[in-house]
C-alpha positions as protocol buffer text, in pm:
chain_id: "A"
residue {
  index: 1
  type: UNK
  ca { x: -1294 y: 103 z: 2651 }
}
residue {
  index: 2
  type: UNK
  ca { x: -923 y: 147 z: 2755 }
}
residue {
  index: 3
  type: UNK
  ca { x: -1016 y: 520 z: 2821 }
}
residue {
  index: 4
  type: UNK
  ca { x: -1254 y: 446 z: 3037 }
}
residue {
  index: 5
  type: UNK
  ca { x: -1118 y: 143 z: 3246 }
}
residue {
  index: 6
  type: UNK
  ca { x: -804 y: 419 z: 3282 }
}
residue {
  index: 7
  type: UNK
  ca { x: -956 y: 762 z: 3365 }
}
residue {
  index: 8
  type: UNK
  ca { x: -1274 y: 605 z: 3540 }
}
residue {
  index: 9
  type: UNK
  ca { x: -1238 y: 239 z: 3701 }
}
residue {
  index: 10
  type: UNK
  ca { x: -842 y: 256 z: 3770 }
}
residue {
  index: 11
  type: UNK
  ca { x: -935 y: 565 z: 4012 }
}
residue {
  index: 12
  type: UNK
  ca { x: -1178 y: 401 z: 4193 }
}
residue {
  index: 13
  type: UNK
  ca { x: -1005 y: 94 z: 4274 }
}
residue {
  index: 14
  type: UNK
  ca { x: -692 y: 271 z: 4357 }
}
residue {
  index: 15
  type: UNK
  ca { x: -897 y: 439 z: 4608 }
}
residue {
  index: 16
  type: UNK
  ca { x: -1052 y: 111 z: 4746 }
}
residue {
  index: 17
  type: UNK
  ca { x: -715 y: 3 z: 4739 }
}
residue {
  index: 18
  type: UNK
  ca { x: -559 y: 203 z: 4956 }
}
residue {
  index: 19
  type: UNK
  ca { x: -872 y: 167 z: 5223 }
}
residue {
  index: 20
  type: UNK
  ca { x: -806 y: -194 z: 5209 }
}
residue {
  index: 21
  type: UNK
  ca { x: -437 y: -154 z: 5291 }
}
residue {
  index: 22
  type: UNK
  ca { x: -545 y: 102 z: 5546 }
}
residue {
  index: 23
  type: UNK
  ca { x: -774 y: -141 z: 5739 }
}
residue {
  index: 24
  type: UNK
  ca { x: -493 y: -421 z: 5735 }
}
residue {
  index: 25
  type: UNK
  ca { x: -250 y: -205 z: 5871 }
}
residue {
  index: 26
  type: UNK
  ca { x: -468 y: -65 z: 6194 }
}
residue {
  index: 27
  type: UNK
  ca { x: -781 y: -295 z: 6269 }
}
residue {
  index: 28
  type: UNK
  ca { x: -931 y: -58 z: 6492 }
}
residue {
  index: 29
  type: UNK
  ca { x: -1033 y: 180 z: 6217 }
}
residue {
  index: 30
  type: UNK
  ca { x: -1394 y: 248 z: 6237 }
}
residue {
  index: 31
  type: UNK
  ca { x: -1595 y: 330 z: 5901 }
}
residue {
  index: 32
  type: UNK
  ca { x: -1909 y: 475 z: 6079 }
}
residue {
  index: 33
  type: UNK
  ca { x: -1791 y: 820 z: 6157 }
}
residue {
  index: 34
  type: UNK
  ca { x: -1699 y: 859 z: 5806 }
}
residue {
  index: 35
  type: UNK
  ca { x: -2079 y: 784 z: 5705 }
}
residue {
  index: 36
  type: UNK
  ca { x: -2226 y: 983 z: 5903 }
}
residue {
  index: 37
  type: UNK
  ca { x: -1972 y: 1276 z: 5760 }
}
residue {
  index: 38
  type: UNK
  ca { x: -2090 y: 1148 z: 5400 }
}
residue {
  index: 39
  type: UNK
  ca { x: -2442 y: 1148 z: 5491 }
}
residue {
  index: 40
  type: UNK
  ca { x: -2511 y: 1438 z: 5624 }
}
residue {
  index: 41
  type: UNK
  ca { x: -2308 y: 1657 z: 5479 }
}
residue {
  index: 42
  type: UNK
  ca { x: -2093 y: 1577 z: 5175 }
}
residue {
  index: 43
  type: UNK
  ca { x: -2388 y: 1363 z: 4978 }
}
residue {
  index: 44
  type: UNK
  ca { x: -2598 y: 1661 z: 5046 }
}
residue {
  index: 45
  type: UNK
  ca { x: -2374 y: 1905 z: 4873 }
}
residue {
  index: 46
  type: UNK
  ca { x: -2350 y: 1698 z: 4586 }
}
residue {
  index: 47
  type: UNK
  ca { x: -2679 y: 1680 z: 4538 }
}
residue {
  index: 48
  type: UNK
  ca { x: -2714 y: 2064 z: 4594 }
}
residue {
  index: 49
  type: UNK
  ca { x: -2440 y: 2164 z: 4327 }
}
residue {
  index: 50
  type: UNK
  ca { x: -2533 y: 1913 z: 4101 }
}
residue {
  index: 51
  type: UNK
  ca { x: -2947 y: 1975 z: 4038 }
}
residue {
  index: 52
  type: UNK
  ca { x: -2939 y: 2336 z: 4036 }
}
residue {
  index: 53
  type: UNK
  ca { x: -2742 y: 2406 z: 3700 }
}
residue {
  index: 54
  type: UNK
  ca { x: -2958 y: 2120 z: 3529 }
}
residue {
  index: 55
  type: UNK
  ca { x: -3133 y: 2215 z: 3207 }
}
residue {
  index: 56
  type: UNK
  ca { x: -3365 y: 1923 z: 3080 }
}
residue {
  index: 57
  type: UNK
  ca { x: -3724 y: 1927 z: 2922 }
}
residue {
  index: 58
  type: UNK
  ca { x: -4028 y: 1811 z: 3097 }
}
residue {
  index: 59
  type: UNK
  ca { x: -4097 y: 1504 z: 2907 }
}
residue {
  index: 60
  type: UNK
  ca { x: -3730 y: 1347 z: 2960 }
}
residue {
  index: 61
  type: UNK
  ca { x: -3792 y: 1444 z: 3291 }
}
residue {
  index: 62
  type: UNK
  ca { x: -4114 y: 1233 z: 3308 }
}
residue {
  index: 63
  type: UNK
  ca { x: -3947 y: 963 z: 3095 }
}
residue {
  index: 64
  type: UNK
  ca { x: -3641 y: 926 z: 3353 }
}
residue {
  index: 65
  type: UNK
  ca { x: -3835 y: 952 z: 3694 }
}
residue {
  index: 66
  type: UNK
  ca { x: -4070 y: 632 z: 3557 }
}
residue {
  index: 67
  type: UNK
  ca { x: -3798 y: 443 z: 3411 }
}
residue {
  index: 68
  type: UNK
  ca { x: -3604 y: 456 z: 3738 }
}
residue {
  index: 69
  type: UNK
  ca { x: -3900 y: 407 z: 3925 }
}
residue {
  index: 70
  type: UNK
  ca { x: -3986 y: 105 z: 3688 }
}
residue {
  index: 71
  type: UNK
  ca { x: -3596 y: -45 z: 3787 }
}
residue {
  index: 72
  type: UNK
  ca { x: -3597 y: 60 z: 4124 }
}
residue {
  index: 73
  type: UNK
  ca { x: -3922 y: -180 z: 4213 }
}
residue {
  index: 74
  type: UNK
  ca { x: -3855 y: -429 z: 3938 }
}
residue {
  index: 75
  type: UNK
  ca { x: -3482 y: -551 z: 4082 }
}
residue {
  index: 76
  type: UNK
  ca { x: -3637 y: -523 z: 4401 }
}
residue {
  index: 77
  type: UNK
  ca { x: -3952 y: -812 z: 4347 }
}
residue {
  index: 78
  type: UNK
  ca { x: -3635 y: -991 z: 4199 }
}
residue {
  index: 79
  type: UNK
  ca { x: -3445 y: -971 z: 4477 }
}
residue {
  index: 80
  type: UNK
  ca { x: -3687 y: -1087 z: 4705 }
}
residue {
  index: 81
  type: UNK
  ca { x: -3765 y: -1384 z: 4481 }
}
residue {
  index: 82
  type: UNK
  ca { x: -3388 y: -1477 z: 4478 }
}
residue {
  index: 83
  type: UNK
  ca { x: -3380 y: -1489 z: 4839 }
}
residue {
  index: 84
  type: UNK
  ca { x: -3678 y: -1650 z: 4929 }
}
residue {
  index: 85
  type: UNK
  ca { x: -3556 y: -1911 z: 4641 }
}
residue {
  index: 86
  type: UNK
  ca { x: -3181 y: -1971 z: 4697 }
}
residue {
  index: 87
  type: UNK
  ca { x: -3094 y: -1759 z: 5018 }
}
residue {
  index: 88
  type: UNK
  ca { x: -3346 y: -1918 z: 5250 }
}
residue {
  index: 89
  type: UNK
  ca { x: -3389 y: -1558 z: 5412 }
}
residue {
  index: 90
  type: UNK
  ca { x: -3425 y: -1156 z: 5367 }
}
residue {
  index: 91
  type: UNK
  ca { x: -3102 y: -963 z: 5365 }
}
residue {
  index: 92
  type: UNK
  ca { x: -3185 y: -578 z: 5319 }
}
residue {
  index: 93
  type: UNK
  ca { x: -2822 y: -488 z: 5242 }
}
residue {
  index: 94
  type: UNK
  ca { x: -2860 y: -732 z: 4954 }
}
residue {
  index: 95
  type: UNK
  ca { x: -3211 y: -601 z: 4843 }
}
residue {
  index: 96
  type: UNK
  ca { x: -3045 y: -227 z: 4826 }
}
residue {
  index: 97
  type: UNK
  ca { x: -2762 y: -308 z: 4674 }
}
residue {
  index: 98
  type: UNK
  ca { x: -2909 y: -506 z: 4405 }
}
residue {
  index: 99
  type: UNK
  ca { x: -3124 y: -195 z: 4321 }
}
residue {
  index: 100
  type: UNK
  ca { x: -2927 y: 80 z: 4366 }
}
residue {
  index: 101
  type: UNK
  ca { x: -2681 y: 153 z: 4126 }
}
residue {
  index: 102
  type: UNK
  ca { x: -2331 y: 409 z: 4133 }
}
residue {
  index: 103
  type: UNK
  ca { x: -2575 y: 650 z: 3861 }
}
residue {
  index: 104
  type: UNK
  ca { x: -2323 y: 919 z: 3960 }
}
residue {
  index: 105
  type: UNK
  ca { x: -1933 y: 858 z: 4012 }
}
residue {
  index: 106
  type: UNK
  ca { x: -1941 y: 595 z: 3750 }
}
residue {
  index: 107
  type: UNK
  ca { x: -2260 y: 681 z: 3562 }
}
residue {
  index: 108
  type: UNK
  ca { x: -2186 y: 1041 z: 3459 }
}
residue {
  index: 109
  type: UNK
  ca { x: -1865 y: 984 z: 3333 }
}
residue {
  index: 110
  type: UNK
  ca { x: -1923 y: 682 z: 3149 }
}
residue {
  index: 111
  type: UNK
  ca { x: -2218 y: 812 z: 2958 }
}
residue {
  index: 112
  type: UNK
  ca { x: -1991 y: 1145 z: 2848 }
}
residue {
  index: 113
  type: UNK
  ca { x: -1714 y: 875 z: 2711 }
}
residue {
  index: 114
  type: UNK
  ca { x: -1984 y: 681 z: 2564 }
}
residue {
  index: 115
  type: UNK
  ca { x: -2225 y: 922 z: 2399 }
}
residue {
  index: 116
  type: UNK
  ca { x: -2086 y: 1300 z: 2454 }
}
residue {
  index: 117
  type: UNK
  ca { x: -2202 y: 1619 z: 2606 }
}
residue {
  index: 118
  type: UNK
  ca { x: -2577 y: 1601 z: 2455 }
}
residue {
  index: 119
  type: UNK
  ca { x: -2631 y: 1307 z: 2696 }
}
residue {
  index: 120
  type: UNK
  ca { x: -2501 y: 1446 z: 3033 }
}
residue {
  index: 121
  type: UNK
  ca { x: -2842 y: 1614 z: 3106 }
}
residue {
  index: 122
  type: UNK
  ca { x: -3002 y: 1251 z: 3106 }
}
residue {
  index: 123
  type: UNK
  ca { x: -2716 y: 1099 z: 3314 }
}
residue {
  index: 124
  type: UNK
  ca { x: -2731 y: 1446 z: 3617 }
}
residue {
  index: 125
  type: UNK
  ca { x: -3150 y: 1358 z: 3594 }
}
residue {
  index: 126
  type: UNK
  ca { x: -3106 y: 1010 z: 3621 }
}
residue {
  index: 127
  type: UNK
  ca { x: -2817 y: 1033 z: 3956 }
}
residue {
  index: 128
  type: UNK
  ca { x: -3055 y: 1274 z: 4146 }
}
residue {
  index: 129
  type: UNK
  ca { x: -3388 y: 1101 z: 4057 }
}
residue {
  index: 130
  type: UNK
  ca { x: -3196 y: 782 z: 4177 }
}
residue {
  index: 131
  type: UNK
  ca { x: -3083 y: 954 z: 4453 }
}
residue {
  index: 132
  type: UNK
  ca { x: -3441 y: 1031 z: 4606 }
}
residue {
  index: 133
  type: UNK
  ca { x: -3570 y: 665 z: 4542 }
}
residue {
  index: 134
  type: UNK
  ca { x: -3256 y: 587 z: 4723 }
}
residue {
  index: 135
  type: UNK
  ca { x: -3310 y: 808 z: 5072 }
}
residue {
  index: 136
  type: UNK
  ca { x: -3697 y: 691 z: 5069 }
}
residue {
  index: 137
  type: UNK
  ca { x: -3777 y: 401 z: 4932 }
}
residue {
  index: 138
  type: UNK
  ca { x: -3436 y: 302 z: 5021 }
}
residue {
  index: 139
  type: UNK
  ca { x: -3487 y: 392 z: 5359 }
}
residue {
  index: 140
  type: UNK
  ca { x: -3820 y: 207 z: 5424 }
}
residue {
  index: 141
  type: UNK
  ca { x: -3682 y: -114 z: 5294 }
}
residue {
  index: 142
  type: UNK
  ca { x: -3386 y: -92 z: 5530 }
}
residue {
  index: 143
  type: UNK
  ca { x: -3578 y: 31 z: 5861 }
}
residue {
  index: 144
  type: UNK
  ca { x: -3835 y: -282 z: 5737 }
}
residue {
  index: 145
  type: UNK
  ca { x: -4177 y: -34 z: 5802 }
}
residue {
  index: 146
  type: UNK
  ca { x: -4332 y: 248 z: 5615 }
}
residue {
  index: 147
  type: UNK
  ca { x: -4382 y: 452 z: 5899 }
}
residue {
  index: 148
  type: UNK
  ca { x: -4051 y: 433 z: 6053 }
}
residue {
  index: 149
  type: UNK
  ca { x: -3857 y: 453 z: 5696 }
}
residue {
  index: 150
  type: UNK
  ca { x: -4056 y: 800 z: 5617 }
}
residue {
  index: 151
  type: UNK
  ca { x: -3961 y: 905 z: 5936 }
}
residue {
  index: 152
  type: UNK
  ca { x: -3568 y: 820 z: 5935 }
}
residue {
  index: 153
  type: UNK
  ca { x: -3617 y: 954 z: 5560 }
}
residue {
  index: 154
  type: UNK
  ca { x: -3730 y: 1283 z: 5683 }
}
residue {
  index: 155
  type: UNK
  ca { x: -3445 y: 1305 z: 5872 }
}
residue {
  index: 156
  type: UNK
  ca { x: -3163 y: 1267 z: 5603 }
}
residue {
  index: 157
  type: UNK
  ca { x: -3079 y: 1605 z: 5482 }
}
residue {
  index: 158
  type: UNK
  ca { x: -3038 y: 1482 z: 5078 }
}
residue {
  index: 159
  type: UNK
  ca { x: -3444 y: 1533 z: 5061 }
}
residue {
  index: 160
  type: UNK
  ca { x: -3391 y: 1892 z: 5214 }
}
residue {
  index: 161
  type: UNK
  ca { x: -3046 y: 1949 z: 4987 }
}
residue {
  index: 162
  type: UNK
  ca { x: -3304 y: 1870 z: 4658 }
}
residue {
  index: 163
  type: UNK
  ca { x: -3558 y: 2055 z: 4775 }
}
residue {
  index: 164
  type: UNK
  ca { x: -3310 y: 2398 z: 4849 }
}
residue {
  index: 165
  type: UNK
  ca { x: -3168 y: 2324 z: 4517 }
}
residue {
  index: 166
  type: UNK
  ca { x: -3487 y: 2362 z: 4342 }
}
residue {
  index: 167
  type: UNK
  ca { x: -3585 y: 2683 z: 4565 }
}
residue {
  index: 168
  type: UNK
  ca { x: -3314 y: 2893 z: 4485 }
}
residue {
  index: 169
  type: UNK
  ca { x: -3235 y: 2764 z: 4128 }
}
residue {
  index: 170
  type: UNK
  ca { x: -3241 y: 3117 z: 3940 }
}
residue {
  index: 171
  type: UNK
  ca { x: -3100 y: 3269 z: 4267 }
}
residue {
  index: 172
  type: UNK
  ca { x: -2736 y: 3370 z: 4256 }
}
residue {
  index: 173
  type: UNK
  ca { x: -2503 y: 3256 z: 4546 }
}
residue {
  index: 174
  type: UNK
  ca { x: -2220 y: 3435 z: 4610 }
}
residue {
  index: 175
  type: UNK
  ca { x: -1896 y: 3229 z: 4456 }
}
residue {
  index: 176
  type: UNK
  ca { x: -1758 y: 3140 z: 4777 }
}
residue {
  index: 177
  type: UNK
  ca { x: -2025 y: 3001 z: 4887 }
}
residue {
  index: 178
  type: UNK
  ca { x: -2114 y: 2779 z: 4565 }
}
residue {
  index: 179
  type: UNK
  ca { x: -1732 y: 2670 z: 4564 }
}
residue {
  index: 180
  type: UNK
  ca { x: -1729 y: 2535 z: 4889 }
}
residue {
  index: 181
  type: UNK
  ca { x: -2074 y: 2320 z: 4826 }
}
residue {
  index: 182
  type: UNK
  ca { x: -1909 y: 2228 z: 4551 }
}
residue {
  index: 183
  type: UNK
  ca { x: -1582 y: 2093 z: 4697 }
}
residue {
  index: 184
  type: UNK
  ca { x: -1803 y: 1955 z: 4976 }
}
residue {
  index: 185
  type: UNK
  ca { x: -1965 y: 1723 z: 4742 }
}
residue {
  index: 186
  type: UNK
  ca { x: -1648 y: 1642 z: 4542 }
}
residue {
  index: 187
  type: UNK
  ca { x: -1525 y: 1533 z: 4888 }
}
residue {
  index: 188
  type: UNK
  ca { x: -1805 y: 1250 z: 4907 }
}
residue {
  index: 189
  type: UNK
  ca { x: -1640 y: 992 z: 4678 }
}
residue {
  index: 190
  type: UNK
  ca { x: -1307 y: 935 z: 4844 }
}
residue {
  index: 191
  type: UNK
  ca { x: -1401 y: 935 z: 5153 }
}
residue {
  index: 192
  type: UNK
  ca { x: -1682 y: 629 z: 5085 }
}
residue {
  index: 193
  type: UNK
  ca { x: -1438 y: 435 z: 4838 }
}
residue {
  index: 194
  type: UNK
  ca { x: -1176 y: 467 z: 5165 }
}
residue {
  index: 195
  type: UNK
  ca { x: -1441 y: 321 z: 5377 }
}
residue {
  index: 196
  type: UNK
  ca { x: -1538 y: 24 z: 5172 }
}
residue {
  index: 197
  type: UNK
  ca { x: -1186 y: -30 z: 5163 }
}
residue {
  index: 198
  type: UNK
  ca { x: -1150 y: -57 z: 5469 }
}
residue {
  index: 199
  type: UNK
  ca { x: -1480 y: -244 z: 5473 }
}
residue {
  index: 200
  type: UNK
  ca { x: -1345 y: -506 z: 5259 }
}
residue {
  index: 201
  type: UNK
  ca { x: -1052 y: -578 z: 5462 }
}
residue {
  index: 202
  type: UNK
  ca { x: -1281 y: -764 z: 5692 }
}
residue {
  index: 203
  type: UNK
  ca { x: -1517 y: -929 z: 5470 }
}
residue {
  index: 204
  type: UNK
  ca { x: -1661 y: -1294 z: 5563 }
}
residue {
  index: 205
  type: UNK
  ca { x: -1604 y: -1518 z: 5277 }
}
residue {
  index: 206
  type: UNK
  ca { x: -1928 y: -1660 z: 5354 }
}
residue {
  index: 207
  type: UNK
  ca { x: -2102 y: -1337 z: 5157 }
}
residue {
  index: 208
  type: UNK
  ca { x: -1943 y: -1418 z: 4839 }
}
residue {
  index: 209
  type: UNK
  ca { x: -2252 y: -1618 z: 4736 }
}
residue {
  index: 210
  type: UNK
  ca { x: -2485 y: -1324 z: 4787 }
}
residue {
  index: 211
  type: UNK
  ca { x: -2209 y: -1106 z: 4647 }
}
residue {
  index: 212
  type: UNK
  ca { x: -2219 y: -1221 z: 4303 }
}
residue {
  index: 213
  type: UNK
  ca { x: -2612 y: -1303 z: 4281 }
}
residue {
  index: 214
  type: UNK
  ca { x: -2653 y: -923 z: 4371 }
}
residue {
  index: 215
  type: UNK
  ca { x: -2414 y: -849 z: 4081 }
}
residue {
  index: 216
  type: UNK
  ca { x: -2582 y: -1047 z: 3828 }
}
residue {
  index: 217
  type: UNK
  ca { x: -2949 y: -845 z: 3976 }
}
residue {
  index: 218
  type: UNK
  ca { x: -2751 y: -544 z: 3933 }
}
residue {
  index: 219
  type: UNK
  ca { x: -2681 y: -597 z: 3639 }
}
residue {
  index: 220
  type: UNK
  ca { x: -2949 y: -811 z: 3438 }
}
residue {
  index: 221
  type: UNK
  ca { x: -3254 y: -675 z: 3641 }
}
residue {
  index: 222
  type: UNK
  ca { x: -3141 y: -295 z: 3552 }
}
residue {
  index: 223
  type: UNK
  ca { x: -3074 y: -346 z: 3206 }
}
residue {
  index: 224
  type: UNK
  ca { x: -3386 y: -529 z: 3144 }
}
residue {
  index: 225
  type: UNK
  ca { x: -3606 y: -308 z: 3306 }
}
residue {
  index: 226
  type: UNK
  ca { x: -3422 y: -17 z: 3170 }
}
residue {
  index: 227
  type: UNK
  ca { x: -3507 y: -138 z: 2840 }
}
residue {
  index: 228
  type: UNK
  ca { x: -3863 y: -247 z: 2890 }
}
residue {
  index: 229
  type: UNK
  ca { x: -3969 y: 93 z: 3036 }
}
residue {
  index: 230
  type: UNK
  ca { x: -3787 y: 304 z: 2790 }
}
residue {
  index: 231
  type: UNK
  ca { x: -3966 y: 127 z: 2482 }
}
residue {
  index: 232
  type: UNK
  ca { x: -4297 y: 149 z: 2682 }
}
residue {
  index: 233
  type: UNK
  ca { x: -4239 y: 505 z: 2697 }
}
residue {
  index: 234
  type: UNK
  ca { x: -4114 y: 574 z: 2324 }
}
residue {
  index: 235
  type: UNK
  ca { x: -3796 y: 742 z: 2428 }
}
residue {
  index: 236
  type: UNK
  ca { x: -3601 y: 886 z: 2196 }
}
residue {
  index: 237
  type: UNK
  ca { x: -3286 y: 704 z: 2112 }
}
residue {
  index: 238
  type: UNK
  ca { x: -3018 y: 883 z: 2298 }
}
residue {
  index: 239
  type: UNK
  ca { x: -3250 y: 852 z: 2613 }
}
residue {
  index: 240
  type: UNK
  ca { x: -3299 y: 532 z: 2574 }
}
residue {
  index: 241
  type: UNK
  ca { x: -2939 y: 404 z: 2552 }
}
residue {
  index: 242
  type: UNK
  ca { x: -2835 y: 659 z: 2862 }
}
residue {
  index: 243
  type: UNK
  ca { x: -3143 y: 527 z: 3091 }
}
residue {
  index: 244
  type: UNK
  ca { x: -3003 y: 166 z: 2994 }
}
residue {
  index: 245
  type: UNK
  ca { x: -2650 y: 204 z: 3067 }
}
residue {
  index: 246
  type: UNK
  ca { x: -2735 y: 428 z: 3387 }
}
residue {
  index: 247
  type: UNK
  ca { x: -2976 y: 151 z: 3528 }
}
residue {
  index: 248
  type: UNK
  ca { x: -2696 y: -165 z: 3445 }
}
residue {
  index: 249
  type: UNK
  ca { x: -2428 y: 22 z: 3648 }
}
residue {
  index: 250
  type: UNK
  ca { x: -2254 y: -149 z: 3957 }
}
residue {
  index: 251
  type: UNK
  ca { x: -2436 y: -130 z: 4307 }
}
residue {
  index: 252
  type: UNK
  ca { x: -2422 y: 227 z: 4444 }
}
residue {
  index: 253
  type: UNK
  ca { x: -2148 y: 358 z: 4721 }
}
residue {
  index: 254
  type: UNK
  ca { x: -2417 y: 493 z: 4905 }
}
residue {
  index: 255
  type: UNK
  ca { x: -2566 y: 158 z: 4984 }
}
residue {
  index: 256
  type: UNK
  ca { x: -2265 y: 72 z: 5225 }
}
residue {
  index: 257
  type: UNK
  ca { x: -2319 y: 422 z: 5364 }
}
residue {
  index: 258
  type: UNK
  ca { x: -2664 y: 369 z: 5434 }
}
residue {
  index: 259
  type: UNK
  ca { x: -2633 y: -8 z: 5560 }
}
residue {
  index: 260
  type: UNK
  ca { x: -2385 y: 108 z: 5815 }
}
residue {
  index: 261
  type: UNK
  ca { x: -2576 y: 371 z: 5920 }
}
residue {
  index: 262
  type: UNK
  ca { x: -2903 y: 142 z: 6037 }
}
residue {
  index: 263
  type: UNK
  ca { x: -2696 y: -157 z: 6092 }
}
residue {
  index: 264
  type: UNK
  ca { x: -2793 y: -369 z: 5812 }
}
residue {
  index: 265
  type: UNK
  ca { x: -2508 y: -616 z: 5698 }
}
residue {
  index: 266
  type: UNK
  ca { x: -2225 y: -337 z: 5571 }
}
residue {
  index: 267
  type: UNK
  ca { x: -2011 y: -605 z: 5475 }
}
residue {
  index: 268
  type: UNK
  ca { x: -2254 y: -770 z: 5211 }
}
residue {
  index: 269
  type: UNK
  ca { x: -2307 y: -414 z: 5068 }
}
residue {
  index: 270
  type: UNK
  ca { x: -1954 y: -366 z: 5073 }
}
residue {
  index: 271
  type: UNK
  ca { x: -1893 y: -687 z: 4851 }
}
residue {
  index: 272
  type: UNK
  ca { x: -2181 y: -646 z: 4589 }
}
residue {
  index: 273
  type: UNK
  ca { x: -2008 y: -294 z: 4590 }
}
residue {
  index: 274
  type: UNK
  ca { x: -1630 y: -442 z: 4508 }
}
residue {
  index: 275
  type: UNK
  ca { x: -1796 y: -757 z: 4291 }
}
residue {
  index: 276
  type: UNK
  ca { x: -2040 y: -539 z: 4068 }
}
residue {
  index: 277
  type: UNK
  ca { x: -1766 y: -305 z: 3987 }
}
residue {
  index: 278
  type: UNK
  ca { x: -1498 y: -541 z: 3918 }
}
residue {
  index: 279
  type: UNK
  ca { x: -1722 y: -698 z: 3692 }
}
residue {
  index: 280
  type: UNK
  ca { x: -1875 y: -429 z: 3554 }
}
residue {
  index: 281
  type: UNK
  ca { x: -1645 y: -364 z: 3254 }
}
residue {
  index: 282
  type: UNK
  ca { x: -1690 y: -735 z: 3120 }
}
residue {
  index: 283
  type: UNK
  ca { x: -2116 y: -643 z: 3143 }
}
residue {
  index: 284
  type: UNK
  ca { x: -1999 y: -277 z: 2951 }
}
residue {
  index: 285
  type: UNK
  ca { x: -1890 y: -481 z: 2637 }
}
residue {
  index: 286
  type: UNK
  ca { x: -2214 y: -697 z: 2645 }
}
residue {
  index: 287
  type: UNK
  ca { x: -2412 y: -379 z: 2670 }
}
residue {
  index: 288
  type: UNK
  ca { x: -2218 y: -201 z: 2391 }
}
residue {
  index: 289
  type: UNK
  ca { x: -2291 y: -437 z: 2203 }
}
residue {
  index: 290
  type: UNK
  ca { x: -2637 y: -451 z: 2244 }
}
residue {
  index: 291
  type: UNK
  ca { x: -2715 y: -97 z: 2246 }
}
């Protein structure tokens, strides 16, 4: 536990730190331009680099692209029900963040502390299947229409950075050329951990209520769906724990990227962001114990 709050929490808060103090210091800082540099071009790259040296069989393929699937719309029905129960009205920044979950900065790392090497092919499949749900299904929930969320999907190069990856997978790229995709992608978490910094230097108190009720989603929902697919599915132990621990993780940077982007309430993405992983290491001993 002490290894990972140091080598893999302490990092990312430093980093929110300092975009915190940053926005304090000069209120005219503007996080947009930064998510649109994220978006369309750093994210991509990750997602490039990262799918084509993966190595995982078909069935834990299938196994991982249901399960998320199965957490993706569960926490999402639950969201809704929370808000038409105790918010009084729809918030899509709340809906995403509740579902979407940090499978990748936090996730990968994590599972390598928690269960080694053997499980990092799970934790890769489960960040980019993630990923997809995120830049579609996201999408359409945040533009609020099918049509007009496939459309603003189509236009996010991730899709196009998955769909390269899988094209040229036994193709070799000269090393320049995959070590600057690679440092591209490397690139993307600082630059959104700066920018919900500075995000959370002007956060309305009046979101801390939605804040911590998209935590607990986060959190509960995930696991519990998590669990309920992977013992539908008769996943083999080591699966099963990774898919559980990857689908409790805190709310996904990429959710204050993508709220920015179509205007949807940053700031309450921003703070289920900063609440979930605050919290989040409190929920890991809960779920270490369970597993």
């Amino acid at each position: 536990m002490g290894e990972l709050l140091l080598n893999v929490i302490l990092p990312i808060y430093l980093l929110i730190g300092l975009g915190f103090l940053l926005g304090k210091l000069n209120s005219e800082l503007r996080t947009d331009t930064i998510s649109f540099i994220v978006l369309y071009l750093f994210a991509p790259a990750l997602i490039f680099s990262s799918f084509r040296s993966l190595e995982i069989s078909l069935s834990s393929f299938s196994s991982i692209l249901v399960t998320a699937l199965g957490v993706f719309g569960g926490v999402y029905l639950l969201s809704l029900l929370v808000e038409k129960s105790y918010l009084g009205k729809r918030n899509e920044a709340f809906e995403i963040s509740a579902v979407v979950m940090n499978a990748g900065y936090l996730g990968i790392p994590l599972i390598y502390l928690m269960f080694g090497e053997r499980a990092l092919p799970f934790a890769v499949t489960y960040m980019v299947v993630m990923a997809v749900y995120h830049f579609t299904l996201g999408i359409i929930i945040l533009e609020g229409s099918l049509k007009e969320g496939l459309v603003s999907a189509l236009r996010i190069p991730l899709i196009y950075a998955l769909l390269l990856s899988l094209l040229l997978r036994d193709v070799s790229i000269p090393a320049g050329i995959e070590k600057i995709v690679k440092l591209s992608g490397d690139a993307t978490l600082p630059l959104m951990l700066v920018s919900i910094g500075i995000s959370l230097s002007r956060i309305n108190p009046s979101s801390l209520r939605e804040s911590l009720l998209g935590t607990l989603l986060r959190f509960f929902g995930g696991s519990f769906f998590a669990f309920t697919f992977a013992t539908f599915l008769n996943c083999p132990p080591l699966l099963k724990k990774v898919l559980i621990v990857q689908s409790s993780l805190p709310s996904a940077i990429l959710n204050y990227v993508l709220c920015e982007r179509f205007g949807k309430s940053p700031e309450t993405a921003a703070s289920i962001i900063f609440f979930s992983t605050l919290l989040f290491p409190l929920y890991l001993l809960v779920l270490r114990v369970s597993l």
